[in-house]
Rosetta silent file (secondary structure, phi, psi, omega in degrees, C-alpha in Angstrom):
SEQUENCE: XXXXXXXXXXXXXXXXXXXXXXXXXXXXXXXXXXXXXXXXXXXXXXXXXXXXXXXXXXXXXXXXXXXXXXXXXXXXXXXXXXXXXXXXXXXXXXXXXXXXXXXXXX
SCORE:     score description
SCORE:     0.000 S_00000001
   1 L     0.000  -33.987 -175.360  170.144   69.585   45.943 S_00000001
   2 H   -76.624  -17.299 -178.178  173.064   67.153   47.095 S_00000001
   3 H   -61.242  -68.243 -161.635  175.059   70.737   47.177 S_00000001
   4 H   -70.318  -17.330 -169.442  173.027   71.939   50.186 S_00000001
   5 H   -71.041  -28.277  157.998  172.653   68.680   51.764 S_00000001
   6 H   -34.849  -46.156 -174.932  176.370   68.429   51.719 S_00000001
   7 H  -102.487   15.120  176.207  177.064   71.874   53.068 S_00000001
   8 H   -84.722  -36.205 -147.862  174.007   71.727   55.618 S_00000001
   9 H   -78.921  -16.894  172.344  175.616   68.269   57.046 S_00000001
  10 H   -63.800  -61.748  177.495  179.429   70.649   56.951 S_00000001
  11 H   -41.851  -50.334 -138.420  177.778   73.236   58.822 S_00000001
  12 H   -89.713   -5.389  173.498  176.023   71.149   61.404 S_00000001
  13 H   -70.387  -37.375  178.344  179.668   68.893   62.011 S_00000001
  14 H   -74.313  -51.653  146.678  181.403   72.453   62.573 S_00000001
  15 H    -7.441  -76.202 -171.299  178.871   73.358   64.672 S_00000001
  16 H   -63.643  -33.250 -140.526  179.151   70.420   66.387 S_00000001
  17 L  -107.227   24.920  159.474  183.012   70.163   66.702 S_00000001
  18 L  -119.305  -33.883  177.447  182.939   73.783   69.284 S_00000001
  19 L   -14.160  146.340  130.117  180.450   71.442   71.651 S_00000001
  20 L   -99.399  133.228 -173.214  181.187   70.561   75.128 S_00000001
  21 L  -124.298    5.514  174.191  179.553   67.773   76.314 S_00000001
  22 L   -92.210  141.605  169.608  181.338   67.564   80.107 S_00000001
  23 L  -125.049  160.369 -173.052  180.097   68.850   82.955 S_00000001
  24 L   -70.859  167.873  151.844  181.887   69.690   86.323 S_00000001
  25 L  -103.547  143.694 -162.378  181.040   67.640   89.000 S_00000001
  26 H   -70.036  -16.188 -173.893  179.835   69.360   92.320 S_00000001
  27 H   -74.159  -48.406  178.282  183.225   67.974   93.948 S_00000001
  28 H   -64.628    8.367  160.917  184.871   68.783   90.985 S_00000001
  29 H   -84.409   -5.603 -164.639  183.820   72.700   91.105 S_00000001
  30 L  -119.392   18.658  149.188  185.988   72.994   94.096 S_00000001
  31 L   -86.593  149.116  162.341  189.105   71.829   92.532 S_00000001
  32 E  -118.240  144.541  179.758  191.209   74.607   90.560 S_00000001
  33 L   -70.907  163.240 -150.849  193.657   74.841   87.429 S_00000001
  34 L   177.062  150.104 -178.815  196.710   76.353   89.248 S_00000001
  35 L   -99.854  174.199  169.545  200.574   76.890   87.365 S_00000001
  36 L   -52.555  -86.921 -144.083  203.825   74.716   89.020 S_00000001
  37 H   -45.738  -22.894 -171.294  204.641   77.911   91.239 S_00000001
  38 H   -64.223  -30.638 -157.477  201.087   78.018   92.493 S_00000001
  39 H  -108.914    5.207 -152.471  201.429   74.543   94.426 S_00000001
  40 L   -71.363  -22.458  153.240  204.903   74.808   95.335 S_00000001
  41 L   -72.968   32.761  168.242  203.368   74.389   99.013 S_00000001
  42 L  -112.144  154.749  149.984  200.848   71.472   98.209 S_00000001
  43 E  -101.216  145.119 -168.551  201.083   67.958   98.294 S_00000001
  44 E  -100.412  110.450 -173.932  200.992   65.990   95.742 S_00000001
  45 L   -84.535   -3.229  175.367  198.494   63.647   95.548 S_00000001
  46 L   137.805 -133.817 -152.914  198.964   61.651   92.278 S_00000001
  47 L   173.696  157.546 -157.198  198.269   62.247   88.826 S_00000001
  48 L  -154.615   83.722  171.568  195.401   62.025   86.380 S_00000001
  49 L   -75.007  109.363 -139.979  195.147   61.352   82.300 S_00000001
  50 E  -112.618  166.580  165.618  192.536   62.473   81.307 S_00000001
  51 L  -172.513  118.802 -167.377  191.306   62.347   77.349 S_00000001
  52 L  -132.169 -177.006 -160.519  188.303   63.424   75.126 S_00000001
  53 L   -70.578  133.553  169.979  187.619   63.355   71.198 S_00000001
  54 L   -80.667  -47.313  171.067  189.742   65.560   69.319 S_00000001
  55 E  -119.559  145.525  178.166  188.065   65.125   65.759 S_00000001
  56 L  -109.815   62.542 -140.316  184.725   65.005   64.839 S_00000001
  57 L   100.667  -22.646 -122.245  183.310   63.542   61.446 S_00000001
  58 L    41.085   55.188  161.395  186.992   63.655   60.673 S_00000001
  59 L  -125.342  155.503 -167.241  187.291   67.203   61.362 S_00000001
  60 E   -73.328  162.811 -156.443  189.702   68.654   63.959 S_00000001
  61 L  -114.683  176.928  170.680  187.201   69.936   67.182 S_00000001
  62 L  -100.212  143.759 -177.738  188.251   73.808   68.132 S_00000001
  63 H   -75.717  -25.727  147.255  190.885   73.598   70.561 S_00000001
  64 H   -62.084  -44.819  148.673  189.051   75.500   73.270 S_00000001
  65 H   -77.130  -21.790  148.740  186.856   73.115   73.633 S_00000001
  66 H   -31.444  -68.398  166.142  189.092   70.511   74.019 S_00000001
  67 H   -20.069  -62.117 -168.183  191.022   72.561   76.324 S_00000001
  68 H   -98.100   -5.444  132.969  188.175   72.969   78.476 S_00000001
  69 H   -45.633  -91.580 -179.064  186.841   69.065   78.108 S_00000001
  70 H   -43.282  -54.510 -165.997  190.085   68.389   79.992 S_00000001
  71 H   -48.009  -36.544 -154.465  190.300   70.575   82.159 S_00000001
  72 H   -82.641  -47.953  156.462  186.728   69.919   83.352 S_00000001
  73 H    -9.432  -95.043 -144.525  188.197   65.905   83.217 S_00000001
  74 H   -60.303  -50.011  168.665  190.732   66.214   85.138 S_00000001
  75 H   -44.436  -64.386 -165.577  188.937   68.656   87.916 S_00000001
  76 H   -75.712   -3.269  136.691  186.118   65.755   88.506 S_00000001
  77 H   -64.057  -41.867 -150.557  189.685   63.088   88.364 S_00000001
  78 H   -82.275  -85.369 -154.457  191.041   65.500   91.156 S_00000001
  79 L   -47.775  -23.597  163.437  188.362   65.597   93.255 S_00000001
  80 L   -82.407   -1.270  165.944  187.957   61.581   93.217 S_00000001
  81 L   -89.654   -8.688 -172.615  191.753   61.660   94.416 S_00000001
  82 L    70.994   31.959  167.207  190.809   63.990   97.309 S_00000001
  83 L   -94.122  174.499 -170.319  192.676   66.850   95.413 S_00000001
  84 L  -127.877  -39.458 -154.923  191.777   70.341   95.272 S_00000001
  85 E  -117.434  168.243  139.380  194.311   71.727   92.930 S_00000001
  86 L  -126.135  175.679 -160.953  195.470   70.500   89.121 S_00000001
  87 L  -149.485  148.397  179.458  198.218   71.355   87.344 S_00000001
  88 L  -110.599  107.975  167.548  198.585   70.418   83.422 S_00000001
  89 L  -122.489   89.479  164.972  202.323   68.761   82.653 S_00000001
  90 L  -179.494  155.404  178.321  201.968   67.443   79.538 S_00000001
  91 L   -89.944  178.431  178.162  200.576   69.011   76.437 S_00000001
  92 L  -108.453  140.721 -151.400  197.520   67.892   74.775 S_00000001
  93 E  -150.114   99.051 -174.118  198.153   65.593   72.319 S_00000001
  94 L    65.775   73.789  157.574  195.133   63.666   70.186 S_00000001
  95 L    61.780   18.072  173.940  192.959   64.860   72.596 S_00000001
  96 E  -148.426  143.954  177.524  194.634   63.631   76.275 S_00000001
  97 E  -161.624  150.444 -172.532  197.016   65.250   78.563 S_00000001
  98 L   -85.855  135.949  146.565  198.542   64.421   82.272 S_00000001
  99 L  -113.802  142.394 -161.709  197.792   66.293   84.862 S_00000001
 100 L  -105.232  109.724  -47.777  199.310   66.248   88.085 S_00000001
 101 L  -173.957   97.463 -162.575  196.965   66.185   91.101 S_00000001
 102 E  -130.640  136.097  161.634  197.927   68.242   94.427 S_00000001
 103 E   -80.579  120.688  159.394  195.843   69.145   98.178 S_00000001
 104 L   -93.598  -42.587  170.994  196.578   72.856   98.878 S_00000001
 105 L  -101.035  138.065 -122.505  194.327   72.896  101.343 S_00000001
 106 L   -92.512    0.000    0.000  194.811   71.495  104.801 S_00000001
């Protein structure tokens, strides 16, 4: 009996650890991920570190949802900078990564 409760409580961490629990913001639906070349016409409006849990339980999270925990960050950071565009230059690392913040549009 401690066998399944053990692998029920494995399952429901693994489960857990693909979650997103961020949501866009409506300003932050109008910002976009964009590469350096994309912005080379933008201004740059600042910068934005952004960071969400990486491990769950102490198990590693799947790295798409991380991925898209930041991203989703850093869009609703943009949009409170009066940016439009992000850009990611820094890797993700523990869970957080720099983004750089830019208006594309005039």
């Amino acid at each position: 009996m401690k066998l399944l409760h053990k692998l029920t409580l494995l399952l429901l961490v693994t489960l857990l650890s693909a979650c997103s629990w961020v949501t866009l913001s409506p300003a932050g639906e109008q910002v976009r991920l964009a590469t350096q070349e994309e912005v080379i016409q933008c201004k740059r409006v600042g910068k934005t570190t952004v960071s969400t849990l990486s491990k769950l339980a102490g198990l590693n999270r799947y790295q798409k949802s991380i991925e898209d925990e930041l991203d989703k960050l850093a869009r609703n950071s943009a949009a409170d900078l009066d940016g439009d565009t992000i850009v990611p230059i820094s890797a993700i690392e523990d869970g957080r990564q720099v983004f750089a913040v830019y208006r594309c549009k005039p």
